[in-house]
N, C-alpha and C positions, 0 to 999 in steps of 0.2 A: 124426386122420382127415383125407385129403384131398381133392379133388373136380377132375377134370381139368377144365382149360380148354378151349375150342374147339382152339385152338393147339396141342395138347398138355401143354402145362405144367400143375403141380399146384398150388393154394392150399389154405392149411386150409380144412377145414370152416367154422370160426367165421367168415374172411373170405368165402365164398362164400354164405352164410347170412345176411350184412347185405349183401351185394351183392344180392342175388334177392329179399330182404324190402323192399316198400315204403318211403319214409321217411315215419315216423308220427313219429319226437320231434323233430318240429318246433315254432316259434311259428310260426301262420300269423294272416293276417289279410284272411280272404275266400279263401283257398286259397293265400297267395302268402307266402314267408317274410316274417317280422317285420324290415323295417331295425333295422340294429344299433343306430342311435343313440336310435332308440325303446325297445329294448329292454335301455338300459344309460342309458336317463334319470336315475335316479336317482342313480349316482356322477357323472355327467356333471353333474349341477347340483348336487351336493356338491363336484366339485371347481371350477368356476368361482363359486361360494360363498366358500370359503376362499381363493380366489386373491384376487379383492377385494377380502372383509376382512381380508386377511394385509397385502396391498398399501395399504389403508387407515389400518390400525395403526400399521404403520411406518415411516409417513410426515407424517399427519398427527394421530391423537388419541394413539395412544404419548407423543409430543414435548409436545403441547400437553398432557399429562394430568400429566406431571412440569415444566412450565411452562422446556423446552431448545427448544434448534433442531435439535441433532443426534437425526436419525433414525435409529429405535430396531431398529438390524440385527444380524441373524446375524453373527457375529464369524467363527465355525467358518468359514461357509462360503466367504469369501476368501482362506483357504491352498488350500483344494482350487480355486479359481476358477485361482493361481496355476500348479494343477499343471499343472493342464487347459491352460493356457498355452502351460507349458514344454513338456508333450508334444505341444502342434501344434504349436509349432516344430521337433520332433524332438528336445526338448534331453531327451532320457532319462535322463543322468545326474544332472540337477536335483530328479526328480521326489521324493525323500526325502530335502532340503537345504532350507535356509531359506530361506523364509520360510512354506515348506507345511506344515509340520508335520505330513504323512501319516505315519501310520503303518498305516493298511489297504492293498489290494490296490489296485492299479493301475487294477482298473476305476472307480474312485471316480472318477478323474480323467477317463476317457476316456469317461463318460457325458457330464460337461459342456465336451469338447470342443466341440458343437456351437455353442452357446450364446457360448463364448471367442471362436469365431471369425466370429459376428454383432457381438461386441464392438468387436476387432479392425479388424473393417472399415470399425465408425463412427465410429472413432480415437477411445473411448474408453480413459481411463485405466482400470487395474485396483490404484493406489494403495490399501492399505491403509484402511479409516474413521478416524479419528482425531482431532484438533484441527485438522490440516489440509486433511481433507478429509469435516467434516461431514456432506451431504450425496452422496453417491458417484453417479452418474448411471449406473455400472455396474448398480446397483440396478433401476433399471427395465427393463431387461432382465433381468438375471438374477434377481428376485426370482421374477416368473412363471413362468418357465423350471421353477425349482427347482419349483414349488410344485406345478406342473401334472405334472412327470414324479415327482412324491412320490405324487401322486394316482393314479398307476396300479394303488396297493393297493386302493383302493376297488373300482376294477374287477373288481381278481381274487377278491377278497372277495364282488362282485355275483354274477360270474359262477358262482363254485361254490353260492353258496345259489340261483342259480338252477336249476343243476344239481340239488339235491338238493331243489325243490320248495318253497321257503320262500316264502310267499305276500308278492304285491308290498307289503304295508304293513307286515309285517317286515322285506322290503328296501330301503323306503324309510327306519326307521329304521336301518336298519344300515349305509346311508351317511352318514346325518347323524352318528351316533353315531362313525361313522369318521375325519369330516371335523374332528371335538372333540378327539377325540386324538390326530389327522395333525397337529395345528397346533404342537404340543411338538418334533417332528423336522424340522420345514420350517421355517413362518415362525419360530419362535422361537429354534433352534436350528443351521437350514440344512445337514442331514443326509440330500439327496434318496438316496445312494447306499443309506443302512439301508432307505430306505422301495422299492427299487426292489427291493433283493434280496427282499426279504420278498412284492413282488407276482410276482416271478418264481418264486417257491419254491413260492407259490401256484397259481402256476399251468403249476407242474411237475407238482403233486399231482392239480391237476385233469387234466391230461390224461393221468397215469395209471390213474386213479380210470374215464375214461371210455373206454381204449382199451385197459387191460393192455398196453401195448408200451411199451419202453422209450426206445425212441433219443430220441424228443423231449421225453420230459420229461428225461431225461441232460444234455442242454443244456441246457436252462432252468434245470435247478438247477446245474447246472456256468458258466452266465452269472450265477445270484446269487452263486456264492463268488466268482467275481470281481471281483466290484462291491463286496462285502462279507461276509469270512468268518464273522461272527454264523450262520452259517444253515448253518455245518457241526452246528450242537447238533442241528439236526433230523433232519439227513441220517441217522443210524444208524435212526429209524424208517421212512423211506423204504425204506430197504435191507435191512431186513429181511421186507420184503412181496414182494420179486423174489426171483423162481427162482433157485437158485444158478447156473444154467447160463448165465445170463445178467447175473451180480452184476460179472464182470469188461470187459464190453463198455460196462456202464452208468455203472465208476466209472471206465474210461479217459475214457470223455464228457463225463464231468464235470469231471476234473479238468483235462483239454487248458486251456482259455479262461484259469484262473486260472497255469498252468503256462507258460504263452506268454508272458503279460503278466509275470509275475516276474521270469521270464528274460531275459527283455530290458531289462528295467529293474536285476537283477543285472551283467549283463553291461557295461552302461552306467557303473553305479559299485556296486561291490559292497560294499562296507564299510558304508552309508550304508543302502542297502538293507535286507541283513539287520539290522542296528541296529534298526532302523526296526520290522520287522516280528514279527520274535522277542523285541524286547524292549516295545515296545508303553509307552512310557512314559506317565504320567499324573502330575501334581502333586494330594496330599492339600489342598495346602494353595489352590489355585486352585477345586477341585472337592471330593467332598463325602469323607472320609475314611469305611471303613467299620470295623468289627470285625478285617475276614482284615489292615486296612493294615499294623498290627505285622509280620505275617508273610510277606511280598511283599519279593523280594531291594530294597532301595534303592540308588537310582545316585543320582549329582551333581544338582544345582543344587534336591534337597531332591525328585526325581521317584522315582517306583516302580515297576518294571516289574510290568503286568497281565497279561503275556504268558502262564507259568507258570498260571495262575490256571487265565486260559480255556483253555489243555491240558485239566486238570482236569476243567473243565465238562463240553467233550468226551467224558469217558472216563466221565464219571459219565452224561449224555445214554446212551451206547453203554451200559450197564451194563442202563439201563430199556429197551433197545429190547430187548437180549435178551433179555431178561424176559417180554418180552410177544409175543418171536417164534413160538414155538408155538403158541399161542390164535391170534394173527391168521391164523399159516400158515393153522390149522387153520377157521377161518371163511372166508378167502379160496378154499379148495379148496372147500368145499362153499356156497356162497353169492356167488362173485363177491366183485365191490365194492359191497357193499351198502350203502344209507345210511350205517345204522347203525358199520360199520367208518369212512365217510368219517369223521363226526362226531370219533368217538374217537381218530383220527388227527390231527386239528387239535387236539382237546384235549391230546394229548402232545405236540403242535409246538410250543403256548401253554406247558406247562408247561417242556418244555427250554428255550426261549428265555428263562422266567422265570430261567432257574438263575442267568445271564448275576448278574442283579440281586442275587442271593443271595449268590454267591459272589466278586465282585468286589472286587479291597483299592478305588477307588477308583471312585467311582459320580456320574457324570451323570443328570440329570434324565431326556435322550432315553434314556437306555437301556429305561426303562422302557413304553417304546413298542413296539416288537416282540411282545412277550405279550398285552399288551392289544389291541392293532389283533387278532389270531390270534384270543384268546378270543373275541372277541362274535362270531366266524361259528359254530361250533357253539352259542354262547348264541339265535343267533335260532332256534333248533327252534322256540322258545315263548316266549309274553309276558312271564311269569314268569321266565326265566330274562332275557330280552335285556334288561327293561327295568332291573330290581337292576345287572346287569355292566355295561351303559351307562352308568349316575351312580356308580358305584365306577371305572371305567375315566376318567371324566371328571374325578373329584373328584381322584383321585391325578393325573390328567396337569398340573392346575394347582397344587395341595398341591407337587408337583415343583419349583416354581419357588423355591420359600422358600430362605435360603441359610445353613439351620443349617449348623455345619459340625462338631458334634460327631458321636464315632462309631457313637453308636448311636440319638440320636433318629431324624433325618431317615430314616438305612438302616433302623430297627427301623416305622417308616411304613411304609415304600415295600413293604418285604416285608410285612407285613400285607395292603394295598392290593393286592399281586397275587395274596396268596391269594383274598382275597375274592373278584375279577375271577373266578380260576379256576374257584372253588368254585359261583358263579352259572353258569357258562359249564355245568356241571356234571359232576362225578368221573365218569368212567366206571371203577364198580366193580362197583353192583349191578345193574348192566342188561349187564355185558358175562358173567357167569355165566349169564346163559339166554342169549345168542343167540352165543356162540363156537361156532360149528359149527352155526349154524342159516341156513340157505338164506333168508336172506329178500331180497329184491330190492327194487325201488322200479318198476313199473310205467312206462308210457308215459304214464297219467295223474297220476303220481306217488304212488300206493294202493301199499302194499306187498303182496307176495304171496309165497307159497312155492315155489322150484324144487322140482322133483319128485326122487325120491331119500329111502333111507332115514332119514335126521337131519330130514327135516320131518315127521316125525310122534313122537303119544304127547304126555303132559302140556307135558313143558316146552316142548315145538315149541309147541303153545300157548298155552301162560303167555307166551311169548317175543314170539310175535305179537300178542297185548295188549298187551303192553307198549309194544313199537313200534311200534303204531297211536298209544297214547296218548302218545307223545314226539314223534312222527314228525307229527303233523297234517299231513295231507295238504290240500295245495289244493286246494278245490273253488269252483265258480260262478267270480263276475267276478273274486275276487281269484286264482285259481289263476295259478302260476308257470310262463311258458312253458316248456317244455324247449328244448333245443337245436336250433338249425339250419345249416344245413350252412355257413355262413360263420364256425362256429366249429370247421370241421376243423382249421382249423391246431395246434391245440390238442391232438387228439388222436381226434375220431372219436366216436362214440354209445357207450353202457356195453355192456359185454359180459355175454353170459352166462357160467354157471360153467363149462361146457363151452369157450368161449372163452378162458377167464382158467388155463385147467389143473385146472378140479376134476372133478367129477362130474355127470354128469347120465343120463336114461336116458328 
């Protein structure tokens, strides 16, 4: 349905229907939106928290705690400091050549151009750590840098449980909770790009969740594969919640950012590149060997390509999305984007990304980061649920650190440790059989309620809606979660109805 303009031109119905509707999901404070920095306090001083003590750590009780001088840093992260280098010099061809040891996308580097070139200008060195250069002075700048733009998971994490009603003392733990196991990918490891893609994918989700239209979450998630392709395991359940009519506009969007950046960096020096990127090397013997290691093609100097694996992943991720493509269609058309759908959606994003850890011949402690930071946002519905996933998300992000290097302790942990994460965060199995095709929305108070329409009635429309009162705890009184206000359009805009989103209504 359409609705002419003054002008004569036609908008849908759904947009001329939030155009003409007052703005009520707002936070206000005396009639006036909520500043942003008030209302994203919580990561906001989870991430200046962790920058501190990261920066504290490894500088001065790290060192003084193994009784050295040299300062206890991110090794990782000064190949990629490197790239970031050679690509503001324009030196493209560099970019998958030593001393970077990239082998992710391009964006990885061209995040921390910024940063390279506050470096640059204060004539420091970007030497190696070593015996020769103990203390790196590069570190004071870049340490923060990294740790702050690692932290913008936090954010995206705030924002969708704000979105979806989660009361401010769930989302005050759910930053600190976040800020425990951000510290395995940052300070410890120097991996801001994982942690960057992961808040962008986040908050692809979220601004599809709140606007039904595609173009801008298309980019978002098409700027995480470029930063870092982990975050294609997600992408087939994304994809399976859009209209086919529009599946081909959303995956050209996506793919542009990472398709650019390749290219030119192929073009540059090609040999080097694909090398790099299809074959994905890892050392067993540097890093933790798993079970698949035996069976992972091996190249020289005793390395194994990982590459093969995560194909794999992929295809196994895309196998569960379509699985589940029916039931979702089939709730999205009659209920919008209900809570309930969000939730369930993050728990498969948590669980694809676990696959990563499962199926990998060669296993980093970070890896295990991605699933965990995902699970604890559908874990905070409830106390029960976020406070178990927080000390099992915790306990494995440090347990991580140990350096067994057999094949099946350390890996036969880890995978345990994310089941549990998951299993807290909670299975959507027996809650998603009553409400697939049940109309249930999430209010402007955030109470759920029934759209109107045949599937919201009779027992199980009932049993459904119990059920999702009592998962769903709605905020009420002082702790109630603002909704959105208009300075988070950029994002995507306030939730649609089903009528909006392509389903039914009447």
């Amino acid at each position: 349905m359409t609705t002419e303009r003054g002008d004569g031109d036609s908008v849908p119905a759904g947009e001329a229907r939030r155009a003409a509707a007052p703005s009520t999901g707002s936070a206000r404070t005396r009639g006036r939106p909520m500043p942003w920095l008030i209302r994203r306090i919580f990561p906001l001083l989870a991430a200046l928290v962790l920058t501190a003590v990261g920066m504290a750590v490894t500088i001065w009780y790290g060192p003084g705690l193994i009784h050295v001088s040299d300062w206890a840093l991110p090794d990782d992260l000064w190949g990629t400091l490197t790239a970031a280098q050679r690509l503001a010099h324009l030196n493209l061809g560099g970019l998958y050549t030593e001393p970077t040891a990239l082998i992710t996308f391009p964006g990885a580097a061209v995040i921390l151009v910024p940063i390279v070139a506050v470096i640059d200008a204060a004539g420091i060195s970007l030497q190696l750590p070593g015996p020769d250069n103990t203390q790196p002075a590069a570190w004071l700048l870049a340490g923060p840098y990294q740790v702050l733009l690692s932290s913008v998971v936090l954010f995206a994490a705030d924002a969708i449980a704000e979105h979806l009603s989660v009361t401010k003392p769930k989302r005050a733990f759910l930053a600190a909770a976040g800020a425990v196991v951000l510290w395995n990918v940052s300070v410890r490891w120097g991996h801001p790009e994982d942690a960057l893609a992961v808040a962008l994918l986040l908050y692809g989700i979220l601004a599809l969740s709140r606007s039904g239209r595609t173009s801008r979450p298309a980019w978002l998630i098409g700027a995480a594969v470029a930063v870092q392709p982990l975050v294609l395991l997600a992408l087939p359940f994304v994809l399976v919640l859009i209209e086919p009519r529009r599946l081909a506009g959303f995956l050209a969007r996506a793919a542009a950012p990472a398709t650019v950046l390749l290219a030119a960096a192929a073009a540059a020096n090609w040999t080097a590149t694909v090398k790099a990127v299809t074959s994905q090397p890892n050392s067993p013997i540097v890093d933790h060997p798993t079970p698949w290691t035996s069976l992972a093609p091996h190249l020289s100097h005793d390395l194994v390509a990982t590459g093969p694996a995560r194909v794999l992943t992929v295809l196994i991720a895309g196998g569960c999305a379509l699985a589940l493509r029916r039931r979702w269609r089939s709730a999205l058309a009659s209920a919008g984007w209900s809570p309930e759908l969000v939730w369930e959606l993050l728990w498969w994003v948590a669980a694809a990304l676990a696959l990563r850890s499962v199926l990998e011949p060669v296993m980093v402690a970070f890896y295990l980061w991605p699933p965990l930071a995902v699970a604890l946002i559908p874990a905070a519905r409830a106390w029960w649920r976020l406070v178990p996933a927080s000390l099992a998300a915790g306990t494995i992000t440090f347990v991580s650190q140990n350096p067994w290097r057999g094949p099946w302790g350390w890996w036969s942990l880890m995978v345990a440790g994310l089941v549990v994460t998951l299993f807290f965060a909670g299975v959507p199995l027996r809650a998603s059989r009553f409400l697939s095709g049940i109309p249930l929305r999430a209010s402007s108070s955030g109470i759920p309620f029934r759209a109107k329409g045949p599937a919201a009635s009779g027992p199980a429309s009932s049993q459904a809606l119990s059920l999702a009162r009592r998962n769903l705890k709605p905020a009420r009184g002082r702790d109630a979660a603002e909704p959105t206000t208009p300075t988070d359009a950029v994002l995507g805009g306030p939730q649609v109805s089903p009528a909006d989103s392509g389903g039914t209504s009447t």
